[in-house]
Chimera marker file (.cmm) of the C-alpha trace (Angstrom):
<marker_set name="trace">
<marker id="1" x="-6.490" y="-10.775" z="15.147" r="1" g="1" b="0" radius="0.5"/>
<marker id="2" x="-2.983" y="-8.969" z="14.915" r="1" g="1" b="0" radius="0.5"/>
<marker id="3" x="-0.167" y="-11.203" z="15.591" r="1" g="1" b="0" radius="0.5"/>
<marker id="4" x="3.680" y="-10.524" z="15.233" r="1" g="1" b="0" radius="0.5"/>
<marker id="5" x="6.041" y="-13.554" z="15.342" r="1" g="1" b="0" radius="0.5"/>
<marker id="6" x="9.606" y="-12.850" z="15.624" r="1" g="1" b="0" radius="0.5"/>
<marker id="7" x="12.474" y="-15.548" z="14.819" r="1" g="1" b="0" radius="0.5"/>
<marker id="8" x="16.228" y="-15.303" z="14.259" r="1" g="1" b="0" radius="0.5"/>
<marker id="9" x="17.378" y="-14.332" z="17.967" r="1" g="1" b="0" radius="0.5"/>
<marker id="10" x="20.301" y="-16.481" z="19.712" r="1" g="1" b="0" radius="0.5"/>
<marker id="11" x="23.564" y="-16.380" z="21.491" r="1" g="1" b="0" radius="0.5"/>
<marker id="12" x="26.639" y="-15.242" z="19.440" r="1" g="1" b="0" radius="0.5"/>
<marker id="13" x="29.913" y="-13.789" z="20.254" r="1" g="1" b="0" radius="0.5"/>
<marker id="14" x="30.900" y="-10.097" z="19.713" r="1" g="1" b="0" radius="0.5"/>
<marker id="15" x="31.786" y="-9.207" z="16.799" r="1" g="1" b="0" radius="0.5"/>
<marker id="16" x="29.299" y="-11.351" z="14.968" r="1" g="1" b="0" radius="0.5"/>
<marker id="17" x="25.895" y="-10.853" z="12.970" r="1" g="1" b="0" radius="0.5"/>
<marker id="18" x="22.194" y="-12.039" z="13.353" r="1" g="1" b="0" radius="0.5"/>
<marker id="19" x="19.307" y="-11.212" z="11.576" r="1" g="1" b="0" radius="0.5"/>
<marker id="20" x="15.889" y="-11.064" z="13.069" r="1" g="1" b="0" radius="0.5"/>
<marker id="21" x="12.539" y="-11.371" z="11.048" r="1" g="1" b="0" radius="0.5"/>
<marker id="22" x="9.127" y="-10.814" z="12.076" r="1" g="1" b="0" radius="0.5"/>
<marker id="23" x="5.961" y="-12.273" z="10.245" r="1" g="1" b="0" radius="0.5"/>
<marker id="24" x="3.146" y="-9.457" z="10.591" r="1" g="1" b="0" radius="0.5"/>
<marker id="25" x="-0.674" y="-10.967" z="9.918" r="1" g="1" b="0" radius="0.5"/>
<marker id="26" x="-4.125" y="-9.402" z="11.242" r="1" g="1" b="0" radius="0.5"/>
<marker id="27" x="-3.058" y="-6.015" z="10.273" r="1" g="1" b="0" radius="0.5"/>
<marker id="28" x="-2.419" y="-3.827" z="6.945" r="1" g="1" b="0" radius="0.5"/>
<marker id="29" x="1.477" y="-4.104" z="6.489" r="1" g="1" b="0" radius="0.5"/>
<marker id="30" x="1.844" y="-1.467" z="3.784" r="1" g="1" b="0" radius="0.5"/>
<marker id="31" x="0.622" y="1.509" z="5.868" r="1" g="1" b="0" radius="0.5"/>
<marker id="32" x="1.804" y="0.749" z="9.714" r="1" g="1" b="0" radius="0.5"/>
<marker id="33" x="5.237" y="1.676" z="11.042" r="1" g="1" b="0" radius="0.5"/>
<marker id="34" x="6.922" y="-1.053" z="11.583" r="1" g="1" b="0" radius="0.5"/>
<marker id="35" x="9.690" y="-1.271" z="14.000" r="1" g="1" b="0" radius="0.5"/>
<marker id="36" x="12.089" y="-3.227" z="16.271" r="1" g="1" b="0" radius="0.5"/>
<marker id="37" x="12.485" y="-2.262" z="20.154" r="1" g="1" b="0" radius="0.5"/>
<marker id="38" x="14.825" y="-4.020" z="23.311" r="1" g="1" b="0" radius="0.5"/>
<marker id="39" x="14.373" y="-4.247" z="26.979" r="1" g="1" b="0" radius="0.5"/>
<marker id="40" x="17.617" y="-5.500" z="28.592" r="1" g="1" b="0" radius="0.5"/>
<marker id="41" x="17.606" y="-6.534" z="32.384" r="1" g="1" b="0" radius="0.5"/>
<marker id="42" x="16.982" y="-3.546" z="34.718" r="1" g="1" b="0" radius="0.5"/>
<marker id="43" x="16.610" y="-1.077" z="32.059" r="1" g="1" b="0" radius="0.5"/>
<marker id="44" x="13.096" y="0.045" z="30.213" r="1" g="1" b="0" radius="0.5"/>
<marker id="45" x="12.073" y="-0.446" z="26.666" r="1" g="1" b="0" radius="0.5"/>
<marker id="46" x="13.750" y="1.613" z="23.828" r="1" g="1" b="0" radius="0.5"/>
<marker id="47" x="13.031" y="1.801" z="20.165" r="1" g="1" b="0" radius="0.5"/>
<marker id="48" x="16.065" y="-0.019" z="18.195" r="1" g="1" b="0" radius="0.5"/>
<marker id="49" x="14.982" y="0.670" z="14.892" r="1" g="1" b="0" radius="0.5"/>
<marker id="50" x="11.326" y="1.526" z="12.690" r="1" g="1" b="0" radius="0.5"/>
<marker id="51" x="10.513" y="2.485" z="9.414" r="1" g="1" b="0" radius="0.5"/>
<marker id="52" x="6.982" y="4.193" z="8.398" r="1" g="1" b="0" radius="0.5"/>
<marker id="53" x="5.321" y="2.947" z="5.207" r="1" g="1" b="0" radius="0.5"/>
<marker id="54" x="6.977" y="5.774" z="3.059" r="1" g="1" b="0" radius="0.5"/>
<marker id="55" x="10.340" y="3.833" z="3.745" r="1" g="1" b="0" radius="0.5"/>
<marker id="56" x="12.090" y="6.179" z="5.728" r="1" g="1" b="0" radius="0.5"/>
<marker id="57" x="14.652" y="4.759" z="8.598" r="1" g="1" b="0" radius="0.5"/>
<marker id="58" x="15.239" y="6.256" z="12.308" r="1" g="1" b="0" radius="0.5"/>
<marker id="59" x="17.174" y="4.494" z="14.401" r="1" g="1" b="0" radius="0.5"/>
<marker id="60" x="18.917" y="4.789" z="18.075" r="1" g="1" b="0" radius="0.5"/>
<marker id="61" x="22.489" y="6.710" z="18.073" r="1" g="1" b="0" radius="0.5"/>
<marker id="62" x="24.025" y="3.318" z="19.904" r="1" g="1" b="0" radius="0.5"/>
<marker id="63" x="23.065" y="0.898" z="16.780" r="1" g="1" b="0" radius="0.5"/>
<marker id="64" x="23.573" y="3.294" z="13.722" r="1" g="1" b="0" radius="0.5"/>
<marker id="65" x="26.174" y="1.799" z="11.083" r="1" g="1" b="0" radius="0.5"/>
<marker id="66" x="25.776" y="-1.377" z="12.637" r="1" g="1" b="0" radius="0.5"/>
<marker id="67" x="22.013" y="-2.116" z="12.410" r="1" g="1" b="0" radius="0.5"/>
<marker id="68" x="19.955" y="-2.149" z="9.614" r="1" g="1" b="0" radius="0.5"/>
<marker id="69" x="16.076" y="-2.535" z="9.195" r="1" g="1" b="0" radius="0.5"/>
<marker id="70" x="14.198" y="-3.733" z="6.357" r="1" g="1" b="0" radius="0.5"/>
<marker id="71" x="10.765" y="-4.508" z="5.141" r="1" g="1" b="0" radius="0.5"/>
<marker id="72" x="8.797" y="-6.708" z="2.621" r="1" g="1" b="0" radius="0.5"/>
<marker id="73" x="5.261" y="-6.126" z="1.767" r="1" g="1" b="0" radius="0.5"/>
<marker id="74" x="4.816" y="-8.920" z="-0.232" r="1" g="1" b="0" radius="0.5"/>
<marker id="75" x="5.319" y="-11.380" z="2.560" r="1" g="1" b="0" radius="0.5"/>
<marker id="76" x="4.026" y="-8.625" z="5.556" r="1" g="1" b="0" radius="0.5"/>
<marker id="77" x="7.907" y="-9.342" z="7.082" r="1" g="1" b="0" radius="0.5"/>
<marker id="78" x="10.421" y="-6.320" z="8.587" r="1" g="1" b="0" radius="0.5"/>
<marker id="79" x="13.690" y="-7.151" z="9.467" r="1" g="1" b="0" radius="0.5"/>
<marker id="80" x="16.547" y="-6.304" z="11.200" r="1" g="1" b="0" radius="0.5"/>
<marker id="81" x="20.524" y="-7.011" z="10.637" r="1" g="1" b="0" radius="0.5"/>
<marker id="82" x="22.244" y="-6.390" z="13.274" r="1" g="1" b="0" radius="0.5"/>
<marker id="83" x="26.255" y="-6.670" z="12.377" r="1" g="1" b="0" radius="0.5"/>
<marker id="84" x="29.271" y="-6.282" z="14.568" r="1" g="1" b="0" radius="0.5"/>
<marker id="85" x="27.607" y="-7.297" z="17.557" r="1" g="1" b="0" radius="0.5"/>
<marker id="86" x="28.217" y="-5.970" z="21.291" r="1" g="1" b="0" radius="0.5"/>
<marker id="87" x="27.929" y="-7.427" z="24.814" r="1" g="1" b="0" radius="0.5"/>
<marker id="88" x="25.640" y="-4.183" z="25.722" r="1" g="1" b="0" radius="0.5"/>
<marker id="89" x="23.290" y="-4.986" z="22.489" r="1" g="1" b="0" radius="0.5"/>
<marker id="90" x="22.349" y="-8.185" z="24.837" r="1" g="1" b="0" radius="0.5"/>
<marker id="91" x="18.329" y="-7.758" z="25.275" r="1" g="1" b="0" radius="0.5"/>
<marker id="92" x="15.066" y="-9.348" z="24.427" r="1" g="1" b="0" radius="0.5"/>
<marker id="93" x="14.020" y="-7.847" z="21.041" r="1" g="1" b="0" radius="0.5"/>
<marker id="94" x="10.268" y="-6.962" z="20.511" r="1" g="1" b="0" radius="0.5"/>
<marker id="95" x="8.963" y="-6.123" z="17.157" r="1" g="1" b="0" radius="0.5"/>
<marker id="96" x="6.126" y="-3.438" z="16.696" r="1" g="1" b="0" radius="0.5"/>
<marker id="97" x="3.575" y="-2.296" z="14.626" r="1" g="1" b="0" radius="0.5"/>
<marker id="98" x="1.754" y="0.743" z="14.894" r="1" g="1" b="0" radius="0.5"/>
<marker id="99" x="-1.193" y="1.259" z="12.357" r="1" g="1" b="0" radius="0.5"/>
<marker id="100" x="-2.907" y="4.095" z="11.667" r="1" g="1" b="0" radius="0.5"/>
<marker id="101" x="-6.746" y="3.062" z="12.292" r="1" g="1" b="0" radius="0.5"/>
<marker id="102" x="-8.643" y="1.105" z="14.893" r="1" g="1" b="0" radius="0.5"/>
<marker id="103" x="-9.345" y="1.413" z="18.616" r="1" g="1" b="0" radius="0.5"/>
<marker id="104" x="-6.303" y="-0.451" z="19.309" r="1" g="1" b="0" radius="0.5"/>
<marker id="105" x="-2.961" y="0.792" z="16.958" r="1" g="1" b="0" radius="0.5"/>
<marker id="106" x="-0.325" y="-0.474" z="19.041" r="1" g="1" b="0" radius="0.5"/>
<marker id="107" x="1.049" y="-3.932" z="18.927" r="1" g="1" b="0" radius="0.5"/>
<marker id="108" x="3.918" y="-6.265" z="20.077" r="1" g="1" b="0" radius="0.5"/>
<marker id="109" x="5.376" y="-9.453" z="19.059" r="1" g="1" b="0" radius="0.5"/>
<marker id="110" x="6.338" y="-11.996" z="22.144" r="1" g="1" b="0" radius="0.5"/>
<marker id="111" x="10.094" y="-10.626" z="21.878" r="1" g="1" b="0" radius="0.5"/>
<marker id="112" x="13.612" y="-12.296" z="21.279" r="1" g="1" b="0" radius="0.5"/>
<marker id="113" x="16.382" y="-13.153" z="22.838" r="1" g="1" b="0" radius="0.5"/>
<marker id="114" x="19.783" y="-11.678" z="21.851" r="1" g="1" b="0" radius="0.5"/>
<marker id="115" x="22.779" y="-12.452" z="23.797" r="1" g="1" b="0" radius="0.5"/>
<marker id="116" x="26.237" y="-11.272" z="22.806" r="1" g="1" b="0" radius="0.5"/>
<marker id="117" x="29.629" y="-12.649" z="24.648" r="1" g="1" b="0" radius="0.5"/>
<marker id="118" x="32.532" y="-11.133" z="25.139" r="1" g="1" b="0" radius="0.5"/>
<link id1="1" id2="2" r="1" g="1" b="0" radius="0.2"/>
<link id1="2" id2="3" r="1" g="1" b="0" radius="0.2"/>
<link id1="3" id2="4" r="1" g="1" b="0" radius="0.2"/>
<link id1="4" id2="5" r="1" g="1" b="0" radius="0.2"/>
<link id1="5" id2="6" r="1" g="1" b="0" radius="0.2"/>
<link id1="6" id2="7" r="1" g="1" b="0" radius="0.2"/>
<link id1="7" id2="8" r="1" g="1" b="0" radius="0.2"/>
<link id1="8" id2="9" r="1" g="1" b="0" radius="0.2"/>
<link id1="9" id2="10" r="1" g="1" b="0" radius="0.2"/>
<link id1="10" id2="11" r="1" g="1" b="0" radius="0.2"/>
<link id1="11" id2="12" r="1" g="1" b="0" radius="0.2"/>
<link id1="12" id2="13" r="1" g="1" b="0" radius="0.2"/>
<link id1="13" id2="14" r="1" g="1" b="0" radius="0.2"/>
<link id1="14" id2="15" r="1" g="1" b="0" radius="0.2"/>
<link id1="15" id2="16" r="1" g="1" b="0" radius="0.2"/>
<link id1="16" id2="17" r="1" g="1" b="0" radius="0.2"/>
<link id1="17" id2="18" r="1" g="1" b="0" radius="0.2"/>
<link id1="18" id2="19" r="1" g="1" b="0" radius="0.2"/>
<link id1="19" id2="20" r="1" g="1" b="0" radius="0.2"/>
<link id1="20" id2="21" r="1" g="1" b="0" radius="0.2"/>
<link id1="21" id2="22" r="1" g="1" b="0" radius="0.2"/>
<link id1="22" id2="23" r="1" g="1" b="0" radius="0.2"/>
<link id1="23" id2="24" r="1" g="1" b="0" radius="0.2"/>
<link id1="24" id2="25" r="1" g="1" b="0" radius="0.2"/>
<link id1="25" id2="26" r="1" g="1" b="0" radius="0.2"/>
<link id1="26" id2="27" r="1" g="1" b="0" radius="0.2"/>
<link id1="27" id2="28" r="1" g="1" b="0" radius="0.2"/>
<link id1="28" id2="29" r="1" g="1" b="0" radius="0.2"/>
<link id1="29" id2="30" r="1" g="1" b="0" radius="0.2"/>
<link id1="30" id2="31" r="1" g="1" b="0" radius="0.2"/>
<link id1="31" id2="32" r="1" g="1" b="0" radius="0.2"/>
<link id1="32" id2="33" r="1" g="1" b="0" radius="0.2"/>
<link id1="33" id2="34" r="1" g="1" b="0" radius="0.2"/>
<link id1="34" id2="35" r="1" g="1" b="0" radius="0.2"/>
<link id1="35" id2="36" r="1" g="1" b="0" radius="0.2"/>
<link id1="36" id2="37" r="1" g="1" b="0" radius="0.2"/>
<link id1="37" id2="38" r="1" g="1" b="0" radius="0.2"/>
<link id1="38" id2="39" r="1" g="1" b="0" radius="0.2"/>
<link id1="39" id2="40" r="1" g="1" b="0" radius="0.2"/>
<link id1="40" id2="41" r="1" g="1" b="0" radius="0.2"/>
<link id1="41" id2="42" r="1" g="1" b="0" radius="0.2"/>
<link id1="42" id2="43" r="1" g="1" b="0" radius="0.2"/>
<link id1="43" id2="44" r="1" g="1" b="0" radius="0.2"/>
<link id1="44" id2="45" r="1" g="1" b="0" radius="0.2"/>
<link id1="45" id2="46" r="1" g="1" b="0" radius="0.2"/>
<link id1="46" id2="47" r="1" g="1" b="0" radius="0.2"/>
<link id1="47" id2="48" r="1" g="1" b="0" radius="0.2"/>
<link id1="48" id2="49" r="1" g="1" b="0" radius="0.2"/>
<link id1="49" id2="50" r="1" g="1" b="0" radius="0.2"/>
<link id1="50" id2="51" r="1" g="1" b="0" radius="0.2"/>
<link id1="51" id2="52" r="1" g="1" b="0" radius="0.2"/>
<link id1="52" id2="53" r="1" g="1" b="0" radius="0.2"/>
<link id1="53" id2="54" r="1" g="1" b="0" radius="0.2"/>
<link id1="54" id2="55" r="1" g="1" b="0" radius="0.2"/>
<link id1="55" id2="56" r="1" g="1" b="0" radius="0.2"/>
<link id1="56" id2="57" r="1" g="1" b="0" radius="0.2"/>
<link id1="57" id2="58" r="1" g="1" b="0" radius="0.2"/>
<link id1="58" id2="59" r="1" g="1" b="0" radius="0.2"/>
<link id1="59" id2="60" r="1" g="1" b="0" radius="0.2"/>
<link id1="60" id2="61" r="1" g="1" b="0" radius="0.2"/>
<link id1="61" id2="62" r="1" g="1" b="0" radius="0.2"/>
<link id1="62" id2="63" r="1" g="1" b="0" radius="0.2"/>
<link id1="63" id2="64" r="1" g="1" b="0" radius="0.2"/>
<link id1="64" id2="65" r="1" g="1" b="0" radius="0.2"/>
<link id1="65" id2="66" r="1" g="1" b="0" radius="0.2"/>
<link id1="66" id2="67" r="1" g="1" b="0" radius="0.2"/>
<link id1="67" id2="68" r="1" g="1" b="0" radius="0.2"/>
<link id1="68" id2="69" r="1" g="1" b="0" radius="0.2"/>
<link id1="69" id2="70" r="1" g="1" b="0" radius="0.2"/>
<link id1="70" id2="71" r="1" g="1" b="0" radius="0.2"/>
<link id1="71" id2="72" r="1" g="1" b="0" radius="0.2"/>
<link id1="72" id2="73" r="1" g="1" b="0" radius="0.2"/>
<link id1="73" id2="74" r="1" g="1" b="0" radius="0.2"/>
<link id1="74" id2="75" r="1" g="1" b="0" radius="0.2"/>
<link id1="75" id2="76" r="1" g="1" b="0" radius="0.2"/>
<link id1="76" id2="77" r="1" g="1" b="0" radius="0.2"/>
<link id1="77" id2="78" r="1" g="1" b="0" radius="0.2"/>
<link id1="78" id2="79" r="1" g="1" b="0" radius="0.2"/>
<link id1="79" id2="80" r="1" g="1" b="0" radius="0.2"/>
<link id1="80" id2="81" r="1" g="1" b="0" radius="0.2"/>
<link id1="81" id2="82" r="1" g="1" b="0" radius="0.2"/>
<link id1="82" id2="83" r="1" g="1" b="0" radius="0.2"/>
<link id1="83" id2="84" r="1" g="1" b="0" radius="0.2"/>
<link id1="84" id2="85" r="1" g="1" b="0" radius="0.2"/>
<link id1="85" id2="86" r="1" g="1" b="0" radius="0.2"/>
<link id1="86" id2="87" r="1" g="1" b="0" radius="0.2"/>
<link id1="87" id2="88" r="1" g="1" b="0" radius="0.2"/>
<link id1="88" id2="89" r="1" g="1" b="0" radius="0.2"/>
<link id1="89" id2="90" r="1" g="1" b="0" radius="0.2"/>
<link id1="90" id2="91" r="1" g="1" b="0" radius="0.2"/>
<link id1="91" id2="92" r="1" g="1" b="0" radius="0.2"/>
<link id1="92" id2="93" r="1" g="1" b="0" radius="0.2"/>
<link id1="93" id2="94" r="1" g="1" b="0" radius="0.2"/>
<link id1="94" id2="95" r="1" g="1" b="0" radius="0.2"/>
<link id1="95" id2="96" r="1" g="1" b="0" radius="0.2"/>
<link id1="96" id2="97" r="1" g="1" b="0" radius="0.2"/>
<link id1="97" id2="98" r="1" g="1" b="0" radius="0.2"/>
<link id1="98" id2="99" r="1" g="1" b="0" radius="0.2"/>
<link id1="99" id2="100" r="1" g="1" b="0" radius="0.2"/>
<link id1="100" id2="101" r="1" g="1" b="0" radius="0.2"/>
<link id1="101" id2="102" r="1" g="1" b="0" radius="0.2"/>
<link id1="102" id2="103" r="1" g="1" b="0" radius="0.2"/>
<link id1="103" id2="104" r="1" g="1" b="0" radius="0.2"/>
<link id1="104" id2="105" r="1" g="1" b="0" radius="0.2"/>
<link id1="105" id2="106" r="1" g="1" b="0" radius="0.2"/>
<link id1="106" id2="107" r="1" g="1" b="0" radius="0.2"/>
<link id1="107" id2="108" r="1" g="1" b="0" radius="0.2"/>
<link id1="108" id2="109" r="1" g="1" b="0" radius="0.2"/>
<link id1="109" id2="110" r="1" g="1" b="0" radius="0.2"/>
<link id1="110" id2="111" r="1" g="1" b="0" radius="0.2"/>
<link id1="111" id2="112" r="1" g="1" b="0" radius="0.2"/>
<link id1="112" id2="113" r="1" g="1" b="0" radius="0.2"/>
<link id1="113" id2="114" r="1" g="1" b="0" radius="0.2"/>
<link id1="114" id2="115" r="1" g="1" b="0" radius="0.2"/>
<link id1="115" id2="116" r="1" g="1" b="0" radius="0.2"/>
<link id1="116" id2="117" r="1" g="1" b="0" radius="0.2"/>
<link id1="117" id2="118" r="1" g="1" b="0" radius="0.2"/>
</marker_set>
């Protein structure tokens, strides 16, 4: 059973920093593409951040410089640090995993909330 548990979401003002983790289990970590996505209100899905298990980065023109992602095999854990936060990076943050094998290769954590003030 795949399951991705995200922590580290909250309310902080703009300007500031959080860091979000995500525990991967159920799935194996060293070969899936592990990434971060967003869905603010009214608006669809978009990817954030991923990185693919040769440890290559791609990441969305709106967070480059500011965001970085991260991942540790040894504990199955990608993360992202998101610095010099903006009121329009406000969203629910869903981590993914996408693994190369089995019926099903597409999976989502239950998402977090980021909220940035002005």
């Amino acid at each position: 059973q795949v399951q991705l548990v995200e922590s580290g979401g909250g309310l902080v003002q703009a300007g500031g920093s959080l860091r979000l983790s995500c525990a991967a289990s159920g799935i194996v970590f060293s070969i899936s593409t592990m990434g971060w996505y967003r869905q603010a209100p009214g608006k669809q899905r978009e990817l954030v951040a991923n990185m693919p298990p040769d440890g290559s980065t791609n990441y969305a023109e709106s967070v480059k410089g500011r965001f970085t992602i991260s991942r540790d095999t040894a504990s199955n854990t990608v993360y992202l640090q998101m610095n010099t936060l903006k009121p329009e990076d406000t969203a629910v943050y869903y981590c993914n995993a996408n693994r190369p094998y089995g019926v099903v290769r597409r999976y989502w954590g239950q998402g977090t909330q980021v909220t940035v003030s002005s």
